[in-house]
C-alpha positions as CSV (number, residue, x, y, z in Angstrom):
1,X,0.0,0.0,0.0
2,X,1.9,3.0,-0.6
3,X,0.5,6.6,1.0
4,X,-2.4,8.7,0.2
5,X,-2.1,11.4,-2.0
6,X,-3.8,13.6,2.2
7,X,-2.2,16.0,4.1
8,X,1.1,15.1,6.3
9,X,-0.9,16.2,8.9
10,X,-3.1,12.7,9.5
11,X,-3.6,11.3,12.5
12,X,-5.9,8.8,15.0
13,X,-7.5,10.0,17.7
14,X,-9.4,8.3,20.3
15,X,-13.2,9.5,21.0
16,X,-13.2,11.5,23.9
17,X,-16.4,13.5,25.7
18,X,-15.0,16.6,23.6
19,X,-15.1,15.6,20.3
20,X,-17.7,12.9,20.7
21,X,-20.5,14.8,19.1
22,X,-18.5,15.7,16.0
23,X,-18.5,11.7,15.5
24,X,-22.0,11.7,15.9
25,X,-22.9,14.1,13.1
26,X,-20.0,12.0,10.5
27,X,-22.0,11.4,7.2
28,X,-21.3,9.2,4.4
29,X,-23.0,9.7,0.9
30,X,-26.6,8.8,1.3
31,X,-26.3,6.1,-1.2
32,X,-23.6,4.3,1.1
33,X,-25.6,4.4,4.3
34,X,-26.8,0.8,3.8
35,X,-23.7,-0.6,3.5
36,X,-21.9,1.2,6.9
37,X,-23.3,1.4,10.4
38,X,-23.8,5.1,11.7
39,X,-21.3,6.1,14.2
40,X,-23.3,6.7,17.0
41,X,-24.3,2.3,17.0
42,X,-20.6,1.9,16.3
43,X,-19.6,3.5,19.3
44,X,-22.5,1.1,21.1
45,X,-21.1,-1.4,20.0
46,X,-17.7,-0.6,20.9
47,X,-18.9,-0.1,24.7
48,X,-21.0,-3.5,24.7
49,X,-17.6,-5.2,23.3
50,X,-14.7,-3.6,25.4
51,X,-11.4,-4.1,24.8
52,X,-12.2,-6.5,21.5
53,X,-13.3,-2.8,19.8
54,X,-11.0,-0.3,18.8
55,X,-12.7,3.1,17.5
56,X,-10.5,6.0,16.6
57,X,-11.6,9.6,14.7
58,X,-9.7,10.3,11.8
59,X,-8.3,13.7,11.5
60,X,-6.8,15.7,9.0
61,X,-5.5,18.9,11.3
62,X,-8.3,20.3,13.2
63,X,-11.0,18.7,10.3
64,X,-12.4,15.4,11.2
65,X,-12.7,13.5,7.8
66,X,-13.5,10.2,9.7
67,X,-14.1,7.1,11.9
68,X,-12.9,3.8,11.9
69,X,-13.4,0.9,14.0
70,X,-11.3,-2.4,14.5
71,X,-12.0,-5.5,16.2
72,X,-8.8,-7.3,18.0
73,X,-8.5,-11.0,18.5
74,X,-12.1,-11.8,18.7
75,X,-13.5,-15.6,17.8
76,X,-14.2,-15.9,14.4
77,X,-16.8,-18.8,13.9
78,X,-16.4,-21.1,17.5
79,X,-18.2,-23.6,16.7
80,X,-16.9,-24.5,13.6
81,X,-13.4,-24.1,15.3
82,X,-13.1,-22.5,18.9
83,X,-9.0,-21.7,18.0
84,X,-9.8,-19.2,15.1
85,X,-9.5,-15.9,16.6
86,X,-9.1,-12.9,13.9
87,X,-8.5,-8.9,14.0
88,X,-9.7,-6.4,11.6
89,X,-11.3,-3.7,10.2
90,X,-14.6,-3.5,11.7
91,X,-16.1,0.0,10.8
92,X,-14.9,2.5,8.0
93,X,-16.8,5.9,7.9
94,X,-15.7,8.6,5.4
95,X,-17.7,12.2,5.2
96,X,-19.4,12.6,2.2
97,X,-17.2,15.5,1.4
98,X,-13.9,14.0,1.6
99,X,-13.9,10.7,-0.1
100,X,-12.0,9.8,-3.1
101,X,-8.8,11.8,-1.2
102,X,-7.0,8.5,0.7
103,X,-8.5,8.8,4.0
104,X,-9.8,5.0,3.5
105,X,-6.5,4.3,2.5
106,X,-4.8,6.1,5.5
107,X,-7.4,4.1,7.8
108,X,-7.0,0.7,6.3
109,X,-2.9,1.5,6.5
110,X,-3.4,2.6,10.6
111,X,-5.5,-0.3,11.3
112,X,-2.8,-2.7,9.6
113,X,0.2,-1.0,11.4
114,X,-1.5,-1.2,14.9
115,X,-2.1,-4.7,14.1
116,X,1.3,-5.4,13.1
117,X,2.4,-4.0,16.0
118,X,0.5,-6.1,17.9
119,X,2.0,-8.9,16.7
120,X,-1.0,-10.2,14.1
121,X,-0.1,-11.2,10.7
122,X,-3.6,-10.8,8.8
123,X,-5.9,-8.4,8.7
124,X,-9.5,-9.0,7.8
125,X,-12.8,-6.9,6.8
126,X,-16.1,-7.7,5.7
127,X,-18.2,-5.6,3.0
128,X,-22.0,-5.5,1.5
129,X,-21.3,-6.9,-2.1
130,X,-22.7,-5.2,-4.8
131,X,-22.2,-1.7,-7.3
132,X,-22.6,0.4,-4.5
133,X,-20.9,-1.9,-2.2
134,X,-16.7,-0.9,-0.9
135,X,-15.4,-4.2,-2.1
136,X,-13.5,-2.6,-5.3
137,X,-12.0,-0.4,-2.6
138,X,-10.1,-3.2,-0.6
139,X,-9.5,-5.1,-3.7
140,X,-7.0,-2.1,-4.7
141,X,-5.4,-2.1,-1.6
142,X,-4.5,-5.7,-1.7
143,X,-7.8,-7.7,0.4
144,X,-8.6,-11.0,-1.3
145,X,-11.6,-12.8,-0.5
146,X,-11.7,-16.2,1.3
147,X,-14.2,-17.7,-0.5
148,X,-16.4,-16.6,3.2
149,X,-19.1,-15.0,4.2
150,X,-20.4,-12.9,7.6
151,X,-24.1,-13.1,7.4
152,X,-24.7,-11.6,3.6
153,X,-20.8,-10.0,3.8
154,X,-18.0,-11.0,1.6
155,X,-15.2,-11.9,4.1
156,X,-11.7,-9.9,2.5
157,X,-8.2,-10.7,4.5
158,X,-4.8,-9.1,3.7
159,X,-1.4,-10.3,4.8
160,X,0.4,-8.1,6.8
């Protein structure tokens, strides 16, 4: 993956009660709203999970441009096999206004390097299939399918 064509000026940031309602009005382009979860049941979901969810604000200086969300070393399918544990992206949210600039890029590259640094060696993401669906997206940076699905998602992984 080489780096976006954004600002030097990226950066993560975790949701905190003063930024918190900034994340709550994110919006992506109407027509992708069935294919991402709205922030605010990310962020529920991130509470109900703990320390399995990972949400962080993407900014670009002061301008928040995004959210993303990763899950760490949760159980993949346990009764199929209870070893398979797997870490990923979880939740990718772009603003309407700022897509097609590399902030999805810059996300999928943070999530992989905090991974890495963790010590995982594949990172994994599901996406609705279809035209309006973000699976040409992590096809360009490198996700391959496994021939797997997450209830109607295509199941992507990348080696890292």
């Amino acid at each position: 993956m080489s780096t976006p064509q954004t600002s030097t000026s990226l950066r993560l940031e975790r949701v905190t009660p003063e930024n918190v309602d900034a994340a709550l009005a994110l919006r992506v382009h109407p027509h992708q709203e069935r294919n991402v979860s709205p922030v605010v049941r990310s962020l529920a979901e991130a509470y109900a999970f703990g320390e399995t969810a990972w949400p962080r604000l993407i900014f670009d200086g002061d301008e928040l441009v995004g959210f993303l969300m990763a899950f760490l070393d949760i159980p993949w399918n346990e009764k199929k096999d209870p070893t398979d544990r797997r870490s990923g992206l979880w939740r990718l949210n772009i603003t309407a206004d700022r897509q097609g600039k590399g902030y999805g890029r810059f996300a999928v590259e943070a999530v992989r390097d905090e991974l890495r640094r963790r010590g995982t060696g594949q990172l994994y993401v599901t996406w609705e299939p279809g035209e309006d669906g973000p699976g040409e997206f992590y096809r360009r940076l490198g996700f391959r399918t496994t021939g797997e699905t997450s209830g109607d998602e295509t199941v992507g992984v990348l080696d890292i």
